[in-house]
Structure formats: structure tokens, C-alpha cells
TIPA-610294 format. One record per atom (N, C-alpha, C): x, y, z; residue in one letter. Coordinates in pm, whole numbers, plus 32768, in hexadecimal, padded with zeros to 4 digits. Each point is the difference from the previous one (the first is absolute). Example, Ala and Ser with C-alpha at 12.3 -4.5 7.8 and 13.67 -1.06 7.14 Angstrom:
residues 2
85277DC7830CA;7FA780778000A;805A80788000A;7FDD80697FB8S;805280778006S;7FB3806D8049S;
***
This chain:
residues 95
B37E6FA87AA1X;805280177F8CX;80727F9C8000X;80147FD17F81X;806A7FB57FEAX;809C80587FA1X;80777FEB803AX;8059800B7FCDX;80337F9C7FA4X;8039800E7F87X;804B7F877FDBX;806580527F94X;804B7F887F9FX;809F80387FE1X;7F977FE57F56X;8016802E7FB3X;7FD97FF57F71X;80917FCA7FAAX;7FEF7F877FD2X;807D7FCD7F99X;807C8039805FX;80117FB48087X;807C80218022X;8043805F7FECX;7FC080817FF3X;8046806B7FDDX;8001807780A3X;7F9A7FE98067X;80088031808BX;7FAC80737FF8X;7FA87FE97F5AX;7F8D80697FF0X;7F8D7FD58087X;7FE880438017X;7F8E7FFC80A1X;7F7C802B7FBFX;7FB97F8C7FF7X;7F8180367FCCX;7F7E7FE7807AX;7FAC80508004X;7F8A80018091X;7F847FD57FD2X;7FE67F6C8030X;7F78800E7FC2X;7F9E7FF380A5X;7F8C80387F95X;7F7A801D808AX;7F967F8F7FDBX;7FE57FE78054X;7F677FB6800DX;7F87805C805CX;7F787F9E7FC5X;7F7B80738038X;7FDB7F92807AX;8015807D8069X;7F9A7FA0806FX;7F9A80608025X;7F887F9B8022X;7F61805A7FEFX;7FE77FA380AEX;7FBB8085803DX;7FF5800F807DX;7F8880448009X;7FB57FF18085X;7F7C801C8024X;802E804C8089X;7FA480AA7FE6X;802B803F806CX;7F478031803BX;802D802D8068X;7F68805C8004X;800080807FA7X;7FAE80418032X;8000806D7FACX;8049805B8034X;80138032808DX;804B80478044X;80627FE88016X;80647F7A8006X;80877FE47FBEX;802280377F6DX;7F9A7FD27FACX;803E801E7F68X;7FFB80AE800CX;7FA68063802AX;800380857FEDX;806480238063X;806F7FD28079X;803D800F8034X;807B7FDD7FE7X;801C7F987F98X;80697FDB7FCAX;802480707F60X;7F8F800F7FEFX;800180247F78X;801880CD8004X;7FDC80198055X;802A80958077X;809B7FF6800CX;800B7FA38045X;80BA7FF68021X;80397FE57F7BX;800C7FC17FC8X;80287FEF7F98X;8003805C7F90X;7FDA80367FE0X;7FE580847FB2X;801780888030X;800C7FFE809EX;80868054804FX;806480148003X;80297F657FEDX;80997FD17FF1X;803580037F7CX;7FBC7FC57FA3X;804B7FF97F9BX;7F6F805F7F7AX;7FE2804F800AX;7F9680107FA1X;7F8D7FDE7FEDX;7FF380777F77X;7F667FAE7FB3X;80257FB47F97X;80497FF27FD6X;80527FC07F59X;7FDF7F5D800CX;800E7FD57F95X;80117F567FFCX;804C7FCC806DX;7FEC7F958027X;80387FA0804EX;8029801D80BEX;7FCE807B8027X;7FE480388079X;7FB47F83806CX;7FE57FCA7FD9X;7FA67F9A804FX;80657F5B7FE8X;801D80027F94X;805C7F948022X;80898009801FX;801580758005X;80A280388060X;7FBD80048096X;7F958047801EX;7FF27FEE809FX;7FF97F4C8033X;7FBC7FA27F98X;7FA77FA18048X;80BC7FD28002X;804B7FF57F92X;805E7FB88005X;80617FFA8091X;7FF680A7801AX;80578007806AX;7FD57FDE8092X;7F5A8019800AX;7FDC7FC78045X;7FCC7F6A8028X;80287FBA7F93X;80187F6F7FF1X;808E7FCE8064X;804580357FA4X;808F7FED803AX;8024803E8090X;7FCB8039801DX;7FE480648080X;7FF47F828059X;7F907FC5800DX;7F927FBE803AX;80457F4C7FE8X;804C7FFF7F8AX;80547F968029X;807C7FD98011X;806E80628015X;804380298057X;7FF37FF18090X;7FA0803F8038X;7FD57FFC8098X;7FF17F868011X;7FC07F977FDCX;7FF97F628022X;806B7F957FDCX;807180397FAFX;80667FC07FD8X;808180368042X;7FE980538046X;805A80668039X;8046802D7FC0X;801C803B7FBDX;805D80037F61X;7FE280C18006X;8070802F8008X;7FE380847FB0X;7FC6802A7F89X;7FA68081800EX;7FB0800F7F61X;806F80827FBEX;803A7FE87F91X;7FE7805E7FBEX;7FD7805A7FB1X;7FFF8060803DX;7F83807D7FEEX;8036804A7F8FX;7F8980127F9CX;801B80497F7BX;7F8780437FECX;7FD38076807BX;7FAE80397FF6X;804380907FC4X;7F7B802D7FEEX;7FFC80997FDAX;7FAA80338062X;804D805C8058X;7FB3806B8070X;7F9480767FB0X;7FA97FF28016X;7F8280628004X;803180897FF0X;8002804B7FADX;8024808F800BX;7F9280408042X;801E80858014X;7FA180418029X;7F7680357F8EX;803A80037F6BX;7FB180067F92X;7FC07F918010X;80217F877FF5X;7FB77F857FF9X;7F857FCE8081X;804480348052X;7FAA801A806AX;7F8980588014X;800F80567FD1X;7F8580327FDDX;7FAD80237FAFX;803E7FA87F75X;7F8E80007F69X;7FBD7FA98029X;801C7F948064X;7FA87FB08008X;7F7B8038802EX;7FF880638057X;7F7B8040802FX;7FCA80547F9EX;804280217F99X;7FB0805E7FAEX;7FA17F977F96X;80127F828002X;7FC67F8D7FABX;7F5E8015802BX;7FDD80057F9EX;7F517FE0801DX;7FAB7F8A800DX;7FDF7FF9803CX;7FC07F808027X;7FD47F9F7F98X;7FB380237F9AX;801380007F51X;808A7F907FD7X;805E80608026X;80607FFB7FA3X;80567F5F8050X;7FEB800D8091X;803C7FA5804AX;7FC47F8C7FD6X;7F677FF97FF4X;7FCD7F8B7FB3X;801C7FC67FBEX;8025805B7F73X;80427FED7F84X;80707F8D7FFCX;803580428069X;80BB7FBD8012X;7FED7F498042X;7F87800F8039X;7FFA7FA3805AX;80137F8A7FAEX;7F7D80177F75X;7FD87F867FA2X;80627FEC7F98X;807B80458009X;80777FBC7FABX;80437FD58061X;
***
């Protein structure tokens, strides 16, 4: 994500770019598990986890502190995920 100032005014606007990555299959259903723990089933759950775990991951090699703008797992969230049907987990996968 990029920050920048709009017409010198100190408006902060965020823009995103798409990066496309090749996982196995048991990474992507393991990422895509955590992620939907952490932050939901709703839009953009997968690019709030990958983001933080981007920054996570380059932090550690830059030595640089990450800051963390997670959302902890409730205990609700934690366990709708098991009531999902196998069906339905599919579903989620192909958006």
C-alpha cells in the first residue's frame, strides 16, 4: 500500500495493488482457515491476513518492527468456522 498527500492538503489516501502467488493446496486451505478466524467470512478477510502476513515476514528480514492491526479470533468466530460445511467452504474458496 501506498500513502500519499492529495493537492497538498495532508488528505492520506491508500492505494493497493494485486499480487498473485502460487500456493499448494494445503497452504492455501491453511491460510484461508486462519484467516477467516481472524478476521471473518466478509470481503477482504484474505487480503487483511496475506497483508499482515506480508509485512510480518518482512519485518523479520529487515529487522524493523511490524505493526500489528490484527483482530483476535473470538470465541464466536472460532467456532462458526466448524459449523461451515464442506459445500459451503468450497464455495468461499473460488471467490
Amino acid at each position: 500500500m501506498t500513502s500519499l498527500s492529495l493537492y497538498g492538503l495532508g488528505d492520506k489516501v491508500t492505494t493497493t495493488v494485486e499480487l498473485k502467488v502460487h500456493l499448494t493446496q494445503d497452504l492455501d486451505s491453511r491460510f484461508r482457515k486462519a484467516a477467516m478466524s481472524a478476521f471473518g467470512y466478509g470481503r477482504g478477510s484474505l487480503s487483511k491476513a496475506a497483508a499482515e502476513a506480508l509485512a510480518r515476514w518482512c519485518s523479520e528480514r529487515e529487522g524493523t518492527p511490524t505493526p500489528m492491526a490484527t483482530s483476535a479470533p473470538t470465541n464466536e468466530t472460532s467456532s462458526s468456522f466448524e459449523d461451515v460445511e464442506q459445500d459451503n467452504y468450497a464455495e468461499l474458496r473460488r471467490g
